[in-house]
N, CA, C and O atoms as CSV, one atom per row, in Angstrom:
chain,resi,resn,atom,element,x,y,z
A,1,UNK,N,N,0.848,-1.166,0.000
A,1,UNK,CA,C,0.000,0.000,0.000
A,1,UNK,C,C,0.901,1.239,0.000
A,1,UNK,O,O,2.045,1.391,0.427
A,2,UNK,N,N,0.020,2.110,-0.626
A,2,UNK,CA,C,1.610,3.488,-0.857
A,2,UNK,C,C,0.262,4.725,-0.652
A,2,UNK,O,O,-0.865,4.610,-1.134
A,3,UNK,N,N,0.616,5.540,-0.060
A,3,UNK,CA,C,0.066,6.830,-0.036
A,3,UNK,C,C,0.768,8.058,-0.168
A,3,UNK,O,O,1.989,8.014,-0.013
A,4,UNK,N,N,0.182,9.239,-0.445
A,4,UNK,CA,C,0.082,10.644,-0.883
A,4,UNK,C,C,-0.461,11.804,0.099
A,4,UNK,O,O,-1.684,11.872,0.224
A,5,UNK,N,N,0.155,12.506,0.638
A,5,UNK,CA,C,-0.902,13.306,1.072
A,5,UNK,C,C,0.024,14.733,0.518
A,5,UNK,O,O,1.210,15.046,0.625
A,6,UNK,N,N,-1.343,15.479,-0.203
A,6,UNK,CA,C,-0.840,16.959,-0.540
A,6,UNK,C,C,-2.137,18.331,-0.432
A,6,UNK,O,O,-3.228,18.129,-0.964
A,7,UNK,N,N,-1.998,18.998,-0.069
A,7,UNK,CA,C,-2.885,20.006,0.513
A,7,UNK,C,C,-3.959,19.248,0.962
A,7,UNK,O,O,-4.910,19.048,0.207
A,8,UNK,N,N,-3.934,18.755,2.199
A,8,UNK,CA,C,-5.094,18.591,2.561
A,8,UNK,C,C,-6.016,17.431,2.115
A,8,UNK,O,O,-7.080,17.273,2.714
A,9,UNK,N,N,-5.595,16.439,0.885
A,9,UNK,CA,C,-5.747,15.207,0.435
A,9,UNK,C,C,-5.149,14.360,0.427
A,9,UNK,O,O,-4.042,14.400,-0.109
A,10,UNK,N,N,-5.665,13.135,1.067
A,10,UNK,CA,C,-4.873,12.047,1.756
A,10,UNK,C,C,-4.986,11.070,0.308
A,10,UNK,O,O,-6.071,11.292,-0.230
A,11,UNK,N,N,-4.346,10.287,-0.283
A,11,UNK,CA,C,-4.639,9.110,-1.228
A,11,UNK,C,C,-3.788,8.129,-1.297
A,11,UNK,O,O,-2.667,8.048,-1.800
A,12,UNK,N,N,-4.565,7.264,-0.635
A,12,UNK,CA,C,-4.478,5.563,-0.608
A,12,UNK,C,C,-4.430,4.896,-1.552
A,12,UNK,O,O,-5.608,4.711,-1.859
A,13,UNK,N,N,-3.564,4.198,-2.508
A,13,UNK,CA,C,-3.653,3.439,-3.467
A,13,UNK,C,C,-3.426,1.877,-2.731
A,13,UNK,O,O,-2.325,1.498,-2.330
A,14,UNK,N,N,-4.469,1.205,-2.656
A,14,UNK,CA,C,-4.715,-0.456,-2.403
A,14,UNK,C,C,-4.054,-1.345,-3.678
A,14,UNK,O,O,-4.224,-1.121,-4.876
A,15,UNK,N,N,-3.389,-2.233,-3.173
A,15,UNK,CA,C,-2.730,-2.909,-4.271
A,15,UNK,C,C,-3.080,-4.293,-3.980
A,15,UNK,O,O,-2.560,-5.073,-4.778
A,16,UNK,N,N,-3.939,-4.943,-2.912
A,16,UNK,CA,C,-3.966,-6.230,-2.615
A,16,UNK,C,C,-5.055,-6.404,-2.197
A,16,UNK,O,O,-5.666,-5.511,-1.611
A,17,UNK,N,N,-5.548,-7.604,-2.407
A,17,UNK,CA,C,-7.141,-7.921,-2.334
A,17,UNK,C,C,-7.906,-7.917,-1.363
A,17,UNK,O,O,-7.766,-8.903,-0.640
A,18,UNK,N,N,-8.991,-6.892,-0.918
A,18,UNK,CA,C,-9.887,-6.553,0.245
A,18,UNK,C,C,-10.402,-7.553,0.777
A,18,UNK,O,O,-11.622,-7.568,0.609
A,19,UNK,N,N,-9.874,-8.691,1.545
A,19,UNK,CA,C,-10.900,-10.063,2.159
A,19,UNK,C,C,-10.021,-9.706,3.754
A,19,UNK,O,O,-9.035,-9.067,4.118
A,20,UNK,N,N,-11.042,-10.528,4.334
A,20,UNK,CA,C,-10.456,-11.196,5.716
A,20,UNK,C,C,-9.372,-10.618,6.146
A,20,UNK,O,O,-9.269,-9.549,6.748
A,21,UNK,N,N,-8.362,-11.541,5.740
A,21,UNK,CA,C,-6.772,-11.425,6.280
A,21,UNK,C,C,-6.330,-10.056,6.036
A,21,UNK,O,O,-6.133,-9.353,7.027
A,22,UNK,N,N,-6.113,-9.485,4.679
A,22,UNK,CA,C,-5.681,-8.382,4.822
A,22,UNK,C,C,-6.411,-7.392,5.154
A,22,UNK,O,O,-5.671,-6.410,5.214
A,23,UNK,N,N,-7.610,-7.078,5.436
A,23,UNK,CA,C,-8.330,-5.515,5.892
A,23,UNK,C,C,-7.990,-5.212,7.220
A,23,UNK,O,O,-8.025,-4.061,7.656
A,24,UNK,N,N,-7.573,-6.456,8.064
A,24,UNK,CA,C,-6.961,-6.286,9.590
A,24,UNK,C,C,-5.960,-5.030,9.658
A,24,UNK,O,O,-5.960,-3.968,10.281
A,25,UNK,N,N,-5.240,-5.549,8.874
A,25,UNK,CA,C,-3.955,-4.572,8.909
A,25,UNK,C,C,-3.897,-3.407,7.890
A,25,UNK,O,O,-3.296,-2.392,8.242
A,26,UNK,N,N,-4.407,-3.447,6.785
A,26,UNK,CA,C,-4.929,-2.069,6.062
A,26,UNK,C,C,-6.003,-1.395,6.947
A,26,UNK,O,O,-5.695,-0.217,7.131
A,27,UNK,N,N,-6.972,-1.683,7.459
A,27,UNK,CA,C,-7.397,-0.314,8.360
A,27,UNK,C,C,-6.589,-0.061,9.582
A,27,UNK,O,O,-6.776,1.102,9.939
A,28,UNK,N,N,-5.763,-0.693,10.365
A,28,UNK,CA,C,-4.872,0.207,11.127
A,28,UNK,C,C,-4.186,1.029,10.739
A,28,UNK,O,O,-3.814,2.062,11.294
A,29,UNK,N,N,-3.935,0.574,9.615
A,29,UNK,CA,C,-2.649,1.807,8.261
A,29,UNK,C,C,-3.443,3.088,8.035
A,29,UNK,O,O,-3.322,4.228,8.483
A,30,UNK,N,N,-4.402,2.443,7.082
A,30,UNK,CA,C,-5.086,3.681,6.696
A,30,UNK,C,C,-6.118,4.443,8.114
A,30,UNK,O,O,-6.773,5.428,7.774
A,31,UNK,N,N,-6.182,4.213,8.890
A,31,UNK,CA,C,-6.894,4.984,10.215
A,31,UNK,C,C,-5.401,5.536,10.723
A,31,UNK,O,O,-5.469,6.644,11.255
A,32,UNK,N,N,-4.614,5.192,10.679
A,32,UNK,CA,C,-3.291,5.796,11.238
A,32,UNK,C,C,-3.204,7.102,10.451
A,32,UNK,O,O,-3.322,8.229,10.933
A,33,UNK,N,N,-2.930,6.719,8.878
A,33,UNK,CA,C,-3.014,8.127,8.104
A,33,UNK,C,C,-3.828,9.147,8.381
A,33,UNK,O,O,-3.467,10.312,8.550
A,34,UNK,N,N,-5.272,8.602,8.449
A,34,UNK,CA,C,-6.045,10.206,8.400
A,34,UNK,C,C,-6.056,10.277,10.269
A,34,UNK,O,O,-6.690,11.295,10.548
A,35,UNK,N,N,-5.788,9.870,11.024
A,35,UNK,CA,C,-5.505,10.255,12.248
A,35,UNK,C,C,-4.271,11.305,12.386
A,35,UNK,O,O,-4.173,12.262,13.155
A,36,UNK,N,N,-3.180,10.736,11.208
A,36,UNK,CA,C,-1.931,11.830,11.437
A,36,UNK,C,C,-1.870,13.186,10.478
A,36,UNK,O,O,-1.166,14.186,10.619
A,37,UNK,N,N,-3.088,12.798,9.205
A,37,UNK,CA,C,-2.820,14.044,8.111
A,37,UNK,C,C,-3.863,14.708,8.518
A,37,UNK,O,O,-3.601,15.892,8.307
A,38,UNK,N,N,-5.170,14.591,9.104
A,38,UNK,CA,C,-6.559,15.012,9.476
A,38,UNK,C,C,-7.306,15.701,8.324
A,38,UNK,O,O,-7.968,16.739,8.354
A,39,UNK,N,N,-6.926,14.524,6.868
A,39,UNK,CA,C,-7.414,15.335,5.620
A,39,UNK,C,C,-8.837,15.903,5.327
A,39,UNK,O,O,-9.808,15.568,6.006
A,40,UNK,N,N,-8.898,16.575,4.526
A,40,UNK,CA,C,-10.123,17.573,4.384
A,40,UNK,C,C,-11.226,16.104,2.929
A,40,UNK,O,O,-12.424,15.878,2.758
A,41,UNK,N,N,-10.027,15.570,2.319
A,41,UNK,CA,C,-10.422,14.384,1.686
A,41,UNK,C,C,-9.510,13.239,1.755
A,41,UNK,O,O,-8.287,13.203,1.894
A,42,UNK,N,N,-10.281,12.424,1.640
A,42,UNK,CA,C,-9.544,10.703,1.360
A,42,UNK,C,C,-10.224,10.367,0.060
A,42,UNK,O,O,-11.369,10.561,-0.348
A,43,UNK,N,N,-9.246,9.848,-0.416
A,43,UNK,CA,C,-9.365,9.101,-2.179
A,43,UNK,C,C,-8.736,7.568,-1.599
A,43,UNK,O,O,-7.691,7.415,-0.967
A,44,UNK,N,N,-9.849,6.365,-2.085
A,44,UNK,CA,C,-9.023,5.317,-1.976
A,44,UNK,C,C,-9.139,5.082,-3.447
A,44,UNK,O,O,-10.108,5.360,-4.154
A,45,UNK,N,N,-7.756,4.405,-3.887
A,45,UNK,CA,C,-7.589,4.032,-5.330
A,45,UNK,C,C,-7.586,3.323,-5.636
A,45,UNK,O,O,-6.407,3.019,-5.819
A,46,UNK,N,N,-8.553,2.154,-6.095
A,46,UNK,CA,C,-8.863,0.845,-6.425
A,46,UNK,C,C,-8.053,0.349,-7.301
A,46,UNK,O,O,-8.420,-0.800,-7.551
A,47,UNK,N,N,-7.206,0.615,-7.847
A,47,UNK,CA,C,-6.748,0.095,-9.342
A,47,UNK,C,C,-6.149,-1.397,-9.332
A,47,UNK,O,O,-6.314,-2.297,-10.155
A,48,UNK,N,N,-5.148,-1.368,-7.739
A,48,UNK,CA,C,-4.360,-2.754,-7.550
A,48,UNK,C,C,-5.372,-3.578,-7.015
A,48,UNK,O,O,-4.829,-4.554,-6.498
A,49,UNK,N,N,-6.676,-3.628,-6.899
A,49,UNK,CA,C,-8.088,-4.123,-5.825
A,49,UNK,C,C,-8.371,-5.388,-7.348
A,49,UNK,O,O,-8.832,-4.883,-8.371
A,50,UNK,N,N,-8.096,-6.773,-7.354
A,50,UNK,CA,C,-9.131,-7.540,-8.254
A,50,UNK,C,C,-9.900,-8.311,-7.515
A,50,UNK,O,O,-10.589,-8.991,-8.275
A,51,UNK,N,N,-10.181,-8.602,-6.142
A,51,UNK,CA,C,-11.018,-9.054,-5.468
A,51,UNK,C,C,-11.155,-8.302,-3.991
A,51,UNK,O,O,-10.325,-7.899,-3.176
A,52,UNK,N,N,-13.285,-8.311,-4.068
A,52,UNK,CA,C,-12.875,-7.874,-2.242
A,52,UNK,C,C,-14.360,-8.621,-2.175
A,52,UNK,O,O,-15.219,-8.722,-3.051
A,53,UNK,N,N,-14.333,-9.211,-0.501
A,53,UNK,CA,C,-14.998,-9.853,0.019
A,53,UNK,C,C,-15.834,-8.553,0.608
A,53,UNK,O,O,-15.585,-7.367,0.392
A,54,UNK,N,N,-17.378,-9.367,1.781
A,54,UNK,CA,C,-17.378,-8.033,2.679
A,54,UNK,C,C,-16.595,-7.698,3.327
A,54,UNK,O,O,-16.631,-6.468,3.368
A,55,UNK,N,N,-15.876,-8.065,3.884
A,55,UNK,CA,C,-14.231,-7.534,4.785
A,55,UNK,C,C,-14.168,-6.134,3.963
A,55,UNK,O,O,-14.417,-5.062,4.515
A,56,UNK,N,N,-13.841,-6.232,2.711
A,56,UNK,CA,C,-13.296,-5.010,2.651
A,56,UNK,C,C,-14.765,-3.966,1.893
A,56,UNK,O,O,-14.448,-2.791,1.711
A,57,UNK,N,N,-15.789,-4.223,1.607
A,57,UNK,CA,C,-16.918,-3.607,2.102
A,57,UNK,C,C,-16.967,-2.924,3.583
A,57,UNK,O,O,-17.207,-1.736,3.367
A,58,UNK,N,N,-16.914,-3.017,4.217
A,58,UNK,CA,C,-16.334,-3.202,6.108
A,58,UNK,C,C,-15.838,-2.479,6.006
A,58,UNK,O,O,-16.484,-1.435,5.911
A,59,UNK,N,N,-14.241,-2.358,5.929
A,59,UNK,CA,C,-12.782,-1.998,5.108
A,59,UNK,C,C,-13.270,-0.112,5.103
A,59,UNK,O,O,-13.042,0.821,5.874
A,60,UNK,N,N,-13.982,-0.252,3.871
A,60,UNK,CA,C,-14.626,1.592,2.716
A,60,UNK,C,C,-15.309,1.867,3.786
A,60,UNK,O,O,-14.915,2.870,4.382
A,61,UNK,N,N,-16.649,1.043,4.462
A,61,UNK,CA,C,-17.830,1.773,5.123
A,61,UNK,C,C,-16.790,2.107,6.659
A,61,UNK,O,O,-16.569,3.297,6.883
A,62,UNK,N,N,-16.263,1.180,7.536
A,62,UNK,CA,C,-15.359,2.196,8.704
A,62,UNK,C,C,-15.084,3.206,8.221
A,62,UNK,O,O,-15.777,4.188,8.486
A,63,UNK,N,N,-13.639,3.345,7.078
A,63,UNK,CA,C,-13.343,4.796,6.711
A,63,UNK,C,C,-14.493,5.670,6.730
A,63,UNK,O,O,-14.516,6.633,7.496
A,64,UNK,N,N,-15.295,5.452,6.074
A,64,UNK,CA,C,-16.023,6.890,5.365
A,64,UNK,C,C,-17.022,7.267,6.770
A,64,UNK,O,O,-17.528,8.355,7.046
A,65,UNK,N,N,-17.093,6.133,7.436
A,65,UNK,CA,C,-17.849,6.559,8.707
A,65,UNK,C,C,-16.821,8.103,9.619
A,65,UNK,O,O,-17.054,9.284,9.878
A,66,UNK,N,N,-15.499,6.980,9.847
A,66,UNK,CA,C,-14.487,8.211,10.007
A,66,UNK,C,C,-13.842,9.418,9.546
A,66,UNK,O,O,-13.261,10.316,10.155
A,67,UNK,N,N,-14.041,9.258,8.542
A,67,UNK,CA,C,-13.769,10.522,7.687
A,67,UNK,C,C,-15.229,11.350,8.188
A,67,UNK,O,O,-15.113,12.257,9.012
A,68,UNK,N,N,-16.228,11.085,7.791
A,68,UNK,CA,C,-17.823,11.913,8.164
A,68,UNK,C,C,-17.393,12.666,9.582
A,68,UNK,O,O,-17.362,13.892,9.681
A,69,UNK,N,N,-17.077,11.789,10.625
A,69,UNK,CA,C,-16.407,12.433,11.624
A,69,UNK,C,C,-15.507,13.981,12.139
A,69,UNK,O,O,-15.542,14.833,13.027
A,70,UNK,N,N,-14.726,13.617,10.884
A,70,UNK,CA,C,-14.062,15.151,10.734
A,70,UNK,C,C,-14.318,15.633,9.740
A,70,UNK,O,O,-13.359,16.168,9.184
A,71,UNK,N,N,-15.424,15.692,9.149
A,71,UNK,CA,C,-16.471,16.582,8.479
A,71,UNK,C,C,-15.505,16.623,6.801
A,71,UNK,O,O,-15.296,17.536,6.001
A,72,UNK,N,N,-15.258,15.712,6.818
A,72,UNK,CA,C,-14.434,15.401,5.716
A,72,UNK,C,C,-15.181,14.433,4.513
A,72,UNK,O,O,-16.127,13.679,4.743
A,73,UNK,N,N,-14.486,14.645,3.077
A,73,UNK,CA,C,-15.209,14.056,1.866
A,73,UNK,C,C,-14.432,13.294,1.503
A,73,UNK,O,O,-13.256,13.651,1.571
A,74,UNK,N,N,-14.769,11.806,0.918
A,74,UNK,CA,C,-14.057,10.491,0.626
A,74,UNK,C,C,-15.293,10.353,-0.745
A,74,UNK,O,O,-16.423,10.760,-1.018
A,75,UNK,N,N,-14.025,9.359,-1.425
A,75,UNK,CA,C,-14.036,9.009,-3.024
A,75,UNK,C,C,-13.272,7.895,-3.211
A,75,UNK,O,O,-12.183,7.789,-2.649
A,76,UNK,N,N,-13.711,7.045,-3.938
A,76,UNK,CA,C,-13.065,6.092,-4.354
A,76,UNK,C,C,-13.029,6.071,-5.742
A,76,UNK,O,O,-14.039,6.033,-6.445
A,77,UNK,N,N,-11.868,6.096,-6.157
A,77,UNK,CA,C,-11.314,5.987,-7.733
A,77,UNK,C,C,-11.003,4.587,-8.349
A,77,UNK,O,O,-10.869,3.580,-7.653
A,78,UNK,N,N,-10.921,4.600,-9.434
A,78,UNK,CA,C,-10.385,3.316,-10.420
A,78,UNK,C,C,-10.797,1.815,-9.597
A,78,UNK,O,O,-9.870,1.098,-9.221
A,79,UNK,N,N,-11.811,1.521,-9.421
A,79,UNK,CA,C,-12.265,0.060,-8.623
A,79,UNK,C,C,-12.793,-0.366,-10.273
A,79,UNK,O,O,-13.150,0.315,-11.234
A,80,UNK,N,N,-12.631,-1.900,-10.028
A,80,UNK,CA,C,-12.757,-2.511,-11.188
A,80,UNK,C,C,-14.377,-2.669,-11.539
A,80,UNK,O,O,-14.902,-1.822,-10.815
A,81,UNK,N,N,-15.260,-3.231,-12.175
A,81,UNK,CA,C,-16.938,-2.899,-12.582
A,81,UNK,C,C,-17.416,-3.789,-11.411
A,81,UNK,O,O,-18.360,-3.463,-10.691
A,82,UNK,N,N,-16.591,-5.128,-11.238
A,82,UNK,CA,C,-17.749,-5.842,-9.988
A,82,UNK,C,C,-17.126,-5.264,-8.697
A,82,UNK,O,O,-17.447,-5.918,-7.704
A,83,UNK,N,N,-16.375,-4.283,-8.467
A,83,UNK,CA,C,-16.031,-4.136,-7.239
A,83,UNK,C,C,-17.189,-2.650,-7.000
A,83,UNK,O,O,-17.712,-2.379,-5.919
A,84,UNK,N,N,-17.374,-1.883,-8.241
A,84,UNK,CA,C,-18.067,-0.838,-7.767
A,84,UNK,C,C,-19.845,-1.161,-7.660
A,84,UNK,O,O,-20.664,-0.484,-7.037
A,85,UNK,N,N,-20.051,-2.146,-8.307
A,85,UNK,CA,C,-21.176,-2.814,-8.573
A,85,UNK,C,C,-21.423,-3.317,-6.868
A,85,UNK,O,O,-22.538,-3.111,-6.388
A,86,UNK,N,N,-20.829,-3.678,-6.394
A,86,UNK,CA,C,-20.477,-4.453,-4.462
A,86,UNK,C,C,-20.893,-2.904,-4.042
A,86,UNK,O,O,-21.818,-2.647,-3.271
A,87,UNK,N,N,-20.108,-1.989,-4.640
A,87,UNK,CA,C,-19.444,-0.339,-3.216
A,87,UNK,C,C,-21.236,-0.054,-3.647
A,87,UNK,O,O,-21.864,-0.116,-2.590
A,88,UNK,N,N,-22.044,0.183,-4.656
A,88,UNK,CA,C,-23.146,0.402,-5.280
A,88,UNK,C,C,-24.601,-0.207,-4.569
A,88,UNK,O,O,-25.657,0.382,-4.341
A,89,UNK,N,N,-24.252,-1.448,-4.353
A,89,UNK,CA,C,-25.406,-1.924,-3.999
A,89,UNK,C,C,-24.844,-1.950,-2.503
A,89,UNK,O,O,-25.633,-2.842,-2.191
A,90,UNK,N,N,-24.361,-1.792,-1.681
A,90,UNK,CA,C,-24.053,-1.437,-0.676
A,90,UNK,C,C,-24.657,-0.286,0.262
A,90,UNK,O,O,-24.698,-0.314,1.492
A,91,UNK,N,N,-25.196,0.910,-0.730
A,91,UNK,CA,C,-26.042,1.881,-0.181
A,91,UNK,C,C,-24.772,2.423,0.273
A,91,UNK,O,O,-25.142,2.650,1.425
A,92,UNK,N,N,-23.823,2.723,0.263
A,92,UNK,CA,C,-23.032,3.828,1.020
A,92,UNK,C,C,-22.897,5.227,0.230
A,92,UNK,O,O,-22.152,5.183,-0.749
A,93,UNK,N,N,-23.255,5.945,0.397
A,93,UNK,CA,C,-23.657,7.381,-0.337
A,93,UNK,C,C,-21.799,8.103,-0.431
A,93,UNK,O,O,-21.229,9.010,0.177
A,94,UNK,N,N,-21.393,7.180,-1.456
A,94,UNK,CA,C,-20.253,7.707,-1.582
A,94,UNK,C,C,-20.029,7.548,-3.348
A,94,UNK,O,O,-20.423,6.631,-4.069
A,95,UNK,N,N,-19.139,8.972,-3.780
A,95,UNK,CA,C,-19.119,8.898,-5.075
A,95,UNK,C,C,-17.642,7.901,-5.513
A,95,UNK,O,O,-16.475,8.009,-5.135
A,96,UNK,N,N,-18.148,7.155,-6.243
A,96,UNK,CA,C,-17.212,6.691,-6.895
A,96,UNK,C,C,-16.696,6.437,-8.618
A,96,UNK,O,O,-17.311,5.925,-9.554
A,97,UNK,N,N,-15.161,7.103,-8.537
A,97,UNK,CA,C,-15.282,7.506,-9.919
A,97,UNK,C,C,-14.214,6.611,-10.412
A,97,UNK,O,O,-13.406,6.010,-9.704
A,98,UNK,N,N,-14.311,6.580,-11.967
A,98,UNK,CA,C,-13.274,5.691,-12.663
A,98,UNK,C,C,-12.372,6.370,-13.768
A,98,UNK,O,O,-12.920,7.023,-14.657
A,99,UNK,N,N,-10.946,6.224,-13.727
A,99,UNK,CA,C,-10.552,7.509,-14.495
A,99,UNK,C,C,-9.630,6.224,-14.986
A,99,UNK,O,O,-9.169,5.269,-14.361
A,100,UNK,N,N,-9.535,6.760,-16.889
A,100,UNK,CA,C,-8.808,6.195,-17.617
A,100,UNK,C,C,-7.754,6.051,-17.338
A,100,UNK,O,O,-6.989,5.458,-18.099
């Protein structure tokens, strides 16, 4: 996992598959980040994501609960069609976009 933070935007690029085992330790990471940058946005970047269980459904909905917290706006970029199709029918009122 590799992140970015520049004015005030934190971005997470996920490179390994959202199930079980790994969301343990990617949300201590990523709750560590916006605990230490206190961004105004979080972008998670789906691109390295080819599978996610609910774990990492779980995973998006903690964040964005926490981010709402500090009155902050989250986005998720480049998730593959069945992963946004999952973030979609999920009901989480979050925009998610896909960039060439």
């Amino acid at each position: 996992m590799k992140y970015k933070y520049l004015n005030g935007k934190l971005t997470i690029y996920l490179e390994e598959e959202l199930d079980m085992n790994s969301c343990r330790t990617i949300r201590g990471v990523i709750d560590g980040y916006i605990m230490k940058f206190q961004p105004y946005e979080l972008v998670l970047d789906l691109s390295g994501v080819e599978f996610m269980d609910s774990s990492g459904i779980g995973l998006i909905l903690g964040r964005y609960n926490l981010i709402k917290l500090l009155d902050a706006k989250m986005t998720v970029v480049n998730a593959a069609s069945n992963i946004r199709r999952v973030i979609e029918l999920s009901n989480i009122k979050l925009e998610c976009v896909q960039y060439e």
